[in-house]
MILOTI-537308 format. One record per residue (C-alpha): x, y, z; residue in one letter. Coordinates in steps of 0.25 Angstrom, whole numbers. Layout:
<markols>
+-------+-------+-------+---+
:    xx :    yy :    zz : r :
+-------+-------+-------+---+
:     X :     Y :     Z : A :
...
+-------+-------+-------+---+
</markols>
This chain:
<markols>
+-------+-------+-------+---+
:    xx :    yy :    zz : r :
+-------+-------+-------+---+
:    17 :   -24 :   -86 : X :
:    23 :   -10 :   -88 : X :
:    17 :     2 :   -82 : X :
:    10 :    12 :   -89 : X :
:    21 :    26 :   -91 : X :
:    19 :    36 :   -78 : X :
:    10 :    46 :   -87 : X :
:    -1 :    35 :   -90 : X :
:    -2 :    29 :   -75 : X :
:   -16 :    31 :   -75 : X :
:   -30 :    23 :   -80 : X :
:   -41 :    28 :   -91 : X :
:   -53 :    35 :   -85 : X :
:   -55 :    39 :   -69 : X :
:   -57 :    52 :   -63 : X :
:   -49 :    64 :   -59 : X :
:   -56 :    69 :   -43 : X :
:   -50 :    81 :   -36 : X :
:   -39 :    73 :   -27 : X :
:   -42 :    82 :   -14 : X :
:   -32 :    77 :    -6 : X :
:   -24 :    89 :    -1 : X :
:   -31 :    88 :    13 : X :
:   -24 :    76 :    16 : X :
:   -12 :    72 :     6 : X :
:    -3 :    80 :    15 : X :
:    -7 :    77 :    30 : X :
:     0 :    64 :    35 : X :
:    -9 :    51 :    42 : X :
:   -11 :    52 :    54 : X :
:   -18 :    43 :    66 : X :
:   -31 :    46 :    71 : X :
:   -34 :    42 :    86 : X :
:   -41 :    30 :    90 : X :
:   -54 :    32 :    92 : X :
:   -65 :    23 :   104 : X :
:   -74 :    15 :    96 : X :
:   -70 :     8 :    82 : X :
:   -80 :     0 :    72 : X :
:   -74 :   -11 :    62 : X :
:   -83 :   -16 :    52 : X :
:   -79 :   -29 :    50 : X :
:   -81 :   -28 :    33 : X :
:   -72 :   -18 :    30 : X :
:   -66 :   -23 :    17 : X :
:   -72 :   -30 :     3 : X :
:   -77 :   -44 :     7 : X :
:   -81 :   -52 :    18 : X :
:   -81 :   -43 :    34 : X :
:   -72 :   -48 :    45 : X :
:   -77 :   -57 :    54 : X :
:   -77 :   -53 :    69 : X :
:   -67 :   -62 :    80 : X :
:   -70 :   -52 :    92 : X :
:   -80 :   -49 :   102 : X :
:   -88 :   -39 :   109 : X :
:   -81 :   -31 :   118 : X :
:   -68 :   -39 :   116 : X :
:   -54 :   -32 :   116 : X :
:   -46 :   -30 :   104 : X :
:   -34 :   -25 :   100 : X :
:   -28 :   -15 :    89 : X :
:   -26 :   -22 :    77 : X :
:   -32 :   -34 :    82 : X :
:   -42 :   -43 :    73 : X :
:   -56 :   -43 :    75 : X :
:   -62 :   -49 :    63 : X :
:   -56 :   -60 :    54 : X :
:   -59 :   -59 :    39 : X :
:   -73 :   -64 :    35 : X :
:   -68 :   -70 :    23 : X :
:   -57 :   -72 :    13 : X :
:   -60 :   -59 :     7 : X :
:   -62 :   -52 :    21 : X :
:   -51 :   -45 :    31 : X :
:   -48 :   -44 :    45 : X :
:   -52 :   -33 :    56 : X :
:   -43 :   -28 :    68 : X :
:   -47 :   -19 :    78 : X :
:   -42 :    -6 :    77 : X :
:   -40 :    -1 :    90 : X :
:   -39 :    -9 :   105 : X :
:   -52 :    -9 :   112 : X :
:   -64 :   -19 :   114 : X :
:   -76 :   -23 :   103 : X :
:   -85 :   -16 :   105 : X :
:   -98 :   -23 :    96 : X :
:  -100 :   -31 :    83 : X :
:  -110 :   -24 :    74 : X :
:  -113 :   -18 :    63 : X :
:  -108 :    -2 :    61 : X :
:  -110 :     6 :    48 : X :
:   -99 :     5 :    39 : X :
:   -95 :    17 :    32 : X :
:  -103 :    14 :    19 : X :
:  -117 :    14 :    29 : X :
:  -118 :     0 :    31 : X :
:  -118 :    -9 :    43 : X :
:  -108 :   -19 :    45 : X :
:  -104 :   -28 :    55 : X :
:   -92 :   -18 :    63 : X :
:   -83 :   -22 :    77 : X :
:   -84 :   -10 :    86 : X :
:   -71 :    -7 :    93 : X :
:   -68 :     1 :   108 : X :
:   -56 :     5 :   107 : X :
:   -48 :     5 :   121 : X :
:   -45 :    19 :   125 : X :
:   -34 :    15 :   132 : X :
:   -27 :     7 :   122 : X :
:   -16 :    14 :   115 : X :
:   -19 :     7 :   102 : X :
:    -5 :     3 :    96 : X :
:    -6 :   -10 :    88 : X :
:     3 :   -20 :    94 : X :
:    13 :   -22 :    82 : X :
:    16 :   -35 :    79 : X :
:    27 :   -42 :    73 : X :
:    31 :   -38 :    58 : X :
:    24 :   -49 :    49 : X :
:    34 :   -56 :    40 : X :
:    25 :   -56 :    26 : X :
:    39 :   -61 :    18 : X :
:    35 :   -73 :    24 : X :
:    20 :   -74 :    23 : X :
:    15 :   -83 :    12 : X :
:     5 :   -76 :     3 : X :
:    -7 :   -84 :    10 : X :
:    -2 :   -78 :    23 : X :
:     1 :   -65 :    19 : X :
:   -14 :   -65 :    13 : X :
:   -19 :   -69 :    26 : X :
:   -12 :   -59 :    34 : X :
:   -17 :   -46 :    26 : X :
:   -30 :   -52 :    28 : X :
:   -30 :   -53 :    43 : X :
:   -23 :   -40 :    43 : X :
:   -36 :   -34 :    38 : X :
:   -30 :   -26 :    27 : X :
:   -38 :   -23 :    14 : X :
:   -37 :   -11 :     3 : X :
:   -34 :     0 :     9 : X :
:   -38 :    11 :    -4 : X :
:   -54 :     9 :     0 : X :
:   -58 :    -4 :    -7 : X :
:   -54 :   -13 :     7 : X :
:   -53 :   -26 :    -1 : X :
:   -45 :   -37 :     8 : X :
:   -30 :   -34 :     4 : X :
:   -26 :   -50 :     6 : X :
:   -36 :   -53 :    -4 : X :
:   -28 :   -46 :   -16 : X :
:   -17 :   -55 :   -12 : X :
:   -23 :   -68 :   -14 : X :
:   -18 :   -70 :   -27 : X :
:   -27 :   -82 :   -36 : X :
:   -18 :   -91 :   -41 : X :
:   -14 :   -90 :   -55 : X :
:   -12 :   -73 :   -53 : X :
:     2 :   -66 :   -47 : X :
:     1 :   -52 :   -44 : X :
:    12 :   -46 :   -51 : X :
:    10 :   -31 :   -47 : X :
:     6 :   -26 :   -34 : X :
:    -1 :   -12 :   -35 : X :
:    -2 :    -3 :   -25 : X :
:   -14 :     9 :   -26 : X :
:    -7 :    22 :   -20 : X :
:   -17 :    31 :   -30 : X :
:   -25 :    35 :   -20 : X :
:   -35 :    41 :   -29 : X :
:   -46 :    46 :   -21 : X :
:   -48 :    59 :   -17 : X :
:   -45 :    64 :    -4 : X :
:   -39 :    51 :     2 : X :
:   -23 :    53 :     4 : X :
:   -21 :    40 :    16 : X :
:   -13 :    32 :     4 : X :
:    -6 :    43 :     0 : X :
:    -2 :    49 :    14 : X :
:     2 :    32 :    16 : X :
:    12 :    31 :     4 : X :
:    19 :    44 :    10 : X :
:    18 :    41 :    26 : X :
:    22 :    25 :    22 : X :
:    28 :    24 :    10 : X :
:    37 :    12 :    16 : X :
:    25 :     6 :    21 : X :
:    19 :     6 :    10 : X :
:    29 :     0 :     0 : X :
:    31 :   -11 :    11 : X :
:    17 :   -16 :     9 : X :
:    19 :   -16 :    -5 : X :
:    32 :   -23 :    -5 : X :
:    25 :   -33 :     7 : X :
:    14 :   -35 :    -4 : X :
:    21 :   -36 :   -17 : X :
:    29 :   -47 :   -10 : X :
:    17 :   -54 :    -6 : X :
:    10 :   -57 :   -17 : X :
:    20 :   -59 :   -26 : X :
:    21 :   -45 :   -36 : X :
:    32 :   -42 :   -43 : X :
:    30 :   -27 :   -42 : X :
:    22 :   -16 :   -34 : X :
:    18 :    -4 :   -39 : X :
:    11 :     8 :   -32 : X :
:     3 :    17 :   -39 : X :
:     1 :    31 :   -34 : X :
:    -6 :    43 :   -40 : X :
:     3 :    57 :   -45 : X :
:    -4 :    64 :   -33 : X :
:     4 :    57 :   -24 : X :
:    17 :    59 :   -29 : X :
:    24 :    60 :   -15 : X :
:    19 :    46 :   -12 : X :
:    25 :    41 :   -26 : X :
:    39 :    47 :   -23 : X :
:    39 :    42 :    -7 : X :
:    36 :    27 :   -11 : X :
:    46 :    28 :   -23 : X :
:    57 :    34 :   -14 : X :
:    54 :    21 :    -2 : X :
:    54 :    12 :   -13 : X :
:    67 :    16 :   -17 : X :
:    73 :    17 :    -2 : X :
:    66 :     1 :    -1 : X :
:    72 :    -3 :   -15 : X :
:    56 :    -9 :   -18 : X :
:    60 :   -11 :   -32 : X :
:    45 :   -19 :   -34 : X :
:    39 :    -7 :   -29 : X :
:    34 :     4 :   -39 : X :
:    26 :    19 :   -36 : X :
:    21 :    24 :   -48 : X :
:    12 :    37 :   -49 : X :
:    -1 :    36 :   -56 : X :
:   -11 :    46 :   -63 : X :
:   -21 :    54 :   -53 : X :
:   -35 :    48 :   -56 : X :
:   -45 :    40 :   -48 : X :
:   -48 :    30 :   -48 : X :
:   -32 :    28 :   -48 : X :
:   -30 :    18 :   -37 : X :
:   -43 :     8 :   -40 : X :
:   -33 :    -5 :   -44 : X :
:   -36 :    -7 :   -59 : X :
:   -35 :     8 :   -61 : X :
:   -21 :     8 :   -53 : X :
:   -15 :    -5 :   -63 : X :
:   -20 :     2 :   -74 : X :
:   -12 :    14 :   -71 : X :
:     1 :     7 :   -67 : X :
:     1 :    -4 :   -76 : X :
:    -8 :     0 :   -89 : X :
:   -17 :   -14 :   -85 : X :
:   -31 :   -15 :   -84 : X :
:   -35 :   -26 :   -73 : X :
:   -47 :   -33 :   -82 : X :
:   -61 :   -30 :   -80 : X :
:   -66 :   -40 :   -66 : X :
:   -51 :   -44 :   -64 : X :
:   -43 :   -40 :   -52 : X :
:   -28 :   -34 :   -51 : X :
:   -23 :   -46 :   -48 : X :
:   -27 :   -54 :   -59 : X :
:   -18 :   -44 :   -67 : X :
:    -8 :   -47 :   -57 : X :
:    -9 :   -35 :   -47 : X :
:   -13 :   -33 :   -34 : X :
:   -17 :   -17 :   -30 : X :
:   -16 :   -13 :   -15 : X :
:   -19 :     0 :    -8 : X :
:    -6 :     9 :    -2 : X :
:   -15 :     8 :    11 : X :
:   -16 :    -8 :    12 : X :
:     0 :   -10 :     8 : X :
:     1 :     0 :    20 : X :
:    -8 :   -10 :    28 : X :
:     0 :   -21 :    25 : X :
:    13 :   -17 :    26 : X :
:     6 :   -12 :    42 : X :
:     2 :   -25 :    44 : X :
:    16 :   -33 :    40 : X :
:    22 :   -23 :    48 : X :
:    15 :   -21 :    60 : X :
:     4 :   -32 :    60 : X :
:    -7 :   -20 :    60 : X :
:   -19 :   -25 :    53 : X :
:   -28 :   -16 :    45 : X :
:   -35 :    -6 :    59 : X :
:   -32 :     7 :    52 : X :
:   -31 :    14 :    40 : X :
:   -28 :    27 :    34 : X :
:   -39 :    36 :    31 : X :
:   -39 :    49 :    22 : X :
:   -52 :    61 :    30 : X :
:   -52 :    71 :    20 : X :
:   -63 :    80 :    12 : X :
:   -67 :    94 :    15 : X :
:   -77 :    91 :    28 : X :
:   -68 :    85 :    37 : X :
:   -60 :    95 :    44 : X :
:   -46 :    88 :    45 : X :
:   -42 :    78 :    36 : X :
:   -31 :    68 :    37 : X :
:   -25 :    54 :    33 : X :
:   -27 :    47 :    45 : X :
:   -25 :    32 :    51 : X :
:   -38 :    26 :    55 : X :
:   -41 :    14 :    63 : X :
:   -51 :     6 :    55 : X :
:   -64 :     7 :    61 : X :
:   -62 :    20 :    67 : X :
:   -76 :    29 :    66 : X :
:   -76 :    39 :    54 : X :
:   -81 :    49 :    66 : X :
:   -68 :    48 :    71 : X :
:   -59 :    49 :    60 : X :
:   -66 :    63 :    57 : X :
:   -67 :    67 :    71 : X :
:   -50 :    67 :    71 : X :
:   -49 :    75 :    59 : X :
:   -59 :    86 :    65 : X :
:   -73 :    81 :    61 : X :
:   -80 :    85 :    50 : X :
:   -85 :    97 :    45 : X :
:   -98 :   103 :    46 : X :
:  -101 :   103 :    31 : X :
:   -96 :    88 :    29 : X :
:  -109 :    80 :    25 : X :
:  -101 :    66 :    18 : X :
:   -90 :    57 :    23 : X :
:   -84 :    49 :    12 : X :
:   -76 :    34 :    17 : X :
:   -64 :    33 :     8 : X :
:   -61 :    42 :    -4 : X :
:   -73 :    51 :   -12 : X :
:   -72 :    43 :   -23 : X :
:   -75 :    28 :   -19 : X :
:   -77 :    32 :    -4 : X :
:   -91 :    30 :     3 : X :
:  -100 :    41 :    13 : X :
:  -100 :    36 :    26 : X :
:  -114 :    35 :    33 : X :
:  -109 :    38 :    47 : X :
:   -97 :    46 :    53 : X :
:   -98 :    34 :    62 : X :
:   -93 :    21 :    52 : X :
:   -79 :    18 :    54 : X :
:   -65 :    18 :    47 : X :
:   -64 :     5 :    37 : X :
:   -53 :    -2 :    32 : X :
:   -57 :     4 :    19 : X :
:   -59 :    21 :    22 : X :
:   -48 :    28 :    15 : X :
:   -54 :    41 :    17 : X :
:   -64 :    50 :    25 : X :
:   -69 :    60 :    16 : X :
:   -78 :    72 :    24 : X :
:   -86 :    80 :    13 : X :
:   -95 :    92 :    13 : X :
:  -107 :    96 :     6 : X :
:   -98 :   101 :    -6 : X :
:   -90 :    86 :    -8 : X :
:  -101 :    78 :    -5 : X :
:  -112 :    85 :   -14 : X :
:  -120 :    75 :   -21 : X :
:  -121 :    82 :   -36 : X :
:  -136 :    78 :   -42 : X :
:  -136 :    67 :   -51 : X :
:  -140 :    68 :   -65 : X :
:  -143 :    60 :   -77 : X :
:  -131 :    52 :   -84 : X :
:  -127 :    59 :   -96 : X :
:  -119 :    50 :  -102 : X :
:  -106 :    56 :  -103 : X :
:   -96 :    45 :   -99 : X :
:   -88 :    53 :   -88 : X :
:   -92 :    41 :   -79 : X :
:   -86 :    30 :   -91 : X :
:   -74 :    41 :   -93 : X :
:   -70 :    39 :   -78 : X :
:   -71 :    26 :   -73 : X :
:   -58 :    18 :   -73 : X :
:   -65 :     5 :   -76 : X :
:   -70 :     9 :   -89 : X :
:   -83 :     6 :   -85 : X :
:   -98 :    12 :   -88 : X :
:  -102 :    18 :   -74 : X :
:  -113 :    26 :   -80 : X :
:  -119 :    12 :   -85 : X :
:  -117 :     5 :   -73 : X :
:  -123 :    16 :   -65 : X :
:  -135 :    16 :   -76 : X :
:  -137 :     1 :   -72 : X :
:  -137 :     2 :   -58 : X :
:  -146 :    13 :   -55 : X :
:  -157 :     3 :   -64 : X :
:  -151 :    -9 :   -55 : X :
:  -147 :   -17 :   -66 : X :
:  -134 :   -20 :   -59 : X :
:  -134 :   -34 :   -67 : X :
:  -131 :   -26 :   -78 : X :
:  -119 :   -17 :   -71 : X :
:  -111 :   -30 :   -72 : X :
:  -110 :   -30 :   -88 : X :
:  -104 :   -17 :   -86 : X :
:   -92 :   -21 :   -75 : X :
:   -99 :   -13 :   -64 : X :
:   -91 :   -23 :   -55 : X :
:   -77 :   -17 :   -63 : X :
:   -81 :    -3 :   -55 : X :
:   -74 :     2 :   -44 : X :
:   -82 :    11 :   -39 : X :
:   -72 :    22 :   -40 : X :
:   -83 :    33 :   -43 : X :
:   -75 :    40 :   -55 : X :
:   -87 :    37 :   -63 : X :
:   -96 :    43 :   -51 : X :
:   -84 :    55 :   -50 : X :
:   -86 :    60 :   -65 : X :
:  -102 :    59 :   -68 : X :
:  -108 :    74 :   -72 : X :
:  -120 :    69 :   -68 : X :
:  -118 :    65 :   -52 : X :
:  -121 :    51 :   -54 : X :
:  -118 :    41 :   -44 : X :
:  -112 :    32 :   -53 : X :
:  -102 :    23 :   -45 : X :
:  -112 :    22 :   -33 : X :
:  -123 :    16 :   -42 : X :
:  -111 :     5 :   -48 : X :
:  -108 :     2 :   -34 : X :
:  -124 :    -1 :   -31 : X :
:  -124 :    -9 :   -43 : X :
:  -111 :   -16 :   -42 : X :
:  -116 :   -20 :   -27 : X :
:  -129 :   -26 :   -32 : X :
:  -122 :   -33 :   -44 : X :
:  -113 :   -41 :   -31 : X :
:  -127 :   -43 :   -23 : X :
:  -131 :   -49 :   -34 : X :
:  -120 :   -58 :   -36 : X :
:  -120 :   -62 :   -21 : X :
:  -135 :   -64 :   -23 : X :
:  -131 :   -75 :   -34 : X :
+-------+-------+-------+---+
</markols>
């Protein structure tokens, strides 16, 4: 397996968007306040939602669990604050629909530290063990997809995973938590790596991050050599979304292309998120389960932004009240980045596991150009990474033929929106292969 020379760390097709991160590359994390009232909805992750083990109006405290996993592929819930239950119910979750949520109070009086508990010795955990463990902690991706992180290390027996990947691309516009983590915590983060990597089983680690971040590159290399990680590698990767989706990250570090329906690990790799190793390395540390994350508000309508330390399930309101509110001209906020994020329906919806960003737009960003009729020109097929058709899938599924999408791997598509990004003619084309792929996995279920 030899890595591709340092001019070619990149992958065919993808788009080049406007970075727009000078807002917030440069200002440090920082925590906000706690706040009274938090939701948790108990499904914040790919899979089956947590189940509830508390009570109405029974007290918790910080980083306490409140909900077990529902089902193997299915993550714990802690509470992030000391307070009381306020209800079980269902709450919007920031795509608009309702879901069963645990309302917290928090106690006013409480100072909120986490009562640290003794260091885990993960050397000794068994793989099953240490499987179990990053489930209960509740961590899952931290880049936006929130897939239950023990999952990736259930190996099937007859694979190994040879190489561990690590995503510190970044790509999206305007996000910077990743970035701003890899210079505030380099040593945390090569810890989890390292605490990984020895896990299950790889031979080598290697942590991809894009050219625009070259401070971050040098800072890892510089720790690593103070540490003597030998397995560890940084290496620097073209600027170009969708650079940190997973097959588009080995393609540009190894030259490999993970098979059409395969995953990483049947090539033998395993691809983490800098914000998830950071999650682990907390919890083996500290024994602080997943109850906050790091959250990029940017965009031109909100009036400070910042990288910030959220609890998860802190209301969106909140978040924005603490960098001075939003403009008068704002009319859209964007969960997560403008590429793959989502417009929330209420200011009110809380803080997930999975919101990397806050994006506050005006008029001006958020202008929806009218769509015109395809012209053929391919822009869409020149950009997506997956070499896919996305013109013809989206054809397909405005007829609702989405039987018919599945001949053309619609399932292959990673909604990454390059396709969406470099239309001429304003077509929704990622939006409508996400309809159809959700009613090609009704149908299945149907079955």
């Amino acid at each position: 397996m030899n890595p591709l020379p340092i001019f070619k760390r990149g992958f065919a097709h993808g788009v080049h968007p406007h970075e727009l991160t000078e807002r917030t590359v440069h200002l440090p994390i920082q925590r906000v306040p706690f706040v009274s009232h938090y939701i948790l909805p108990l499904g914040q992750h790919l899979g089956a939602p947590a189940r509830p083990i508390v009570k109405v109006n029974e007290r918790v405290q910080r980083g306490q669990l409140i909900a077990e996993p529902g089902a193997y592929i299915s993550t714990a819930l802690h509470s992030p604050v000391t307070g009381w239950i306020r209800g079980i119910e269902a709450h919007r979750y920031p795509n608009g629909q309702l879901q069963q949520a645990i309302e917290i109070e928090a106690d006013s009086y409480a100072t909120q530290r986490l009562e640290t508990k003794a260091t885990i010795d993960w050397k000794n955990l068994s793989i099953k063990e240490f499987i179990h463990h990053i489930q209960q902690a509740g961590i899952v991706g931290m880049g936006g997809a929130a897939f239950p992180s023990h999952a990736k290390y259930d190996i099937p027996a007859g694979l190994t995973i040879e190489h561990l990947v690590i995503n510190g691309a970044e790509c999206e516009p305007y996000l910077t938590n990743d970035h701003r983590l890899m210079l505030e915590r380099p040593a945390t983060v090569l810890m989890g790596v390292e605490l990984i990597r020895q896990k299950i089983g790889a031979k080598q680690a290697t942590i991809g991050v894009e050219a625009n971040k070259l401070d971050a590159v040098k800072i890892l290399k510089r720790v690593i050599s103070q540490q003597n990680l030998s397995q560890i590698k940084v290496v620097s990767l073209q600027v170009k979304y969708p650079q940190g989706a997973e097959k588009m990250l080995i393609k540009s570090l190894f030259g490999i292309e993970v098979p059409a329906k395969q995953l990483p690990r049947d090539i033998g790799m395993t691809v983490n998120n800098v914000g998830t190793v950071v999650a682990i390395a907390d919890y083996f540390a500290t024994g602080m389960p997943l109850i906050e994350r790091i959250v990029t508000v940017a965009g031109s309508g909100v009036e400070r932004p910042a990288n910030l330390i959220v609890p998860i399930g802190t209301p969106v309101r909140e978040v924005l009240r603490f960098c001075g509110g939003l403009k008068d001209t704002t009319c859209e906020v964007i969960m997560g980045g403008p590429m793959m994020g989502t417009p929330i329906v209420s200011l009110d919806v809380p803080i997930v596991k999975g919101s990397s960003g806050l994006l506050a737009f005006t008029a001006k960003e958020a202008r929806r150009n009218k769509e015109q009729p395809c012209i053929h020109c391919g822009r869409c097929v020149e950009a997506c990474p997956h070499f896919l058709n996305p013109s013809r899938l989206a054809r397909l599924a405005k007829v609702r033929r989405y039987n018919e999408m599945g001949a053309y791997y619609a399932m292959d598509c990673v909604e990454c929106g390059a396709c969406t990004f470099s239309c001429p003619s304003n077509i929704p084309i990622v939006q409508l292969i996400k309809i159809g792929k959700t009613e090609i996995r009704r149908a299945k279920v149907a079955i």
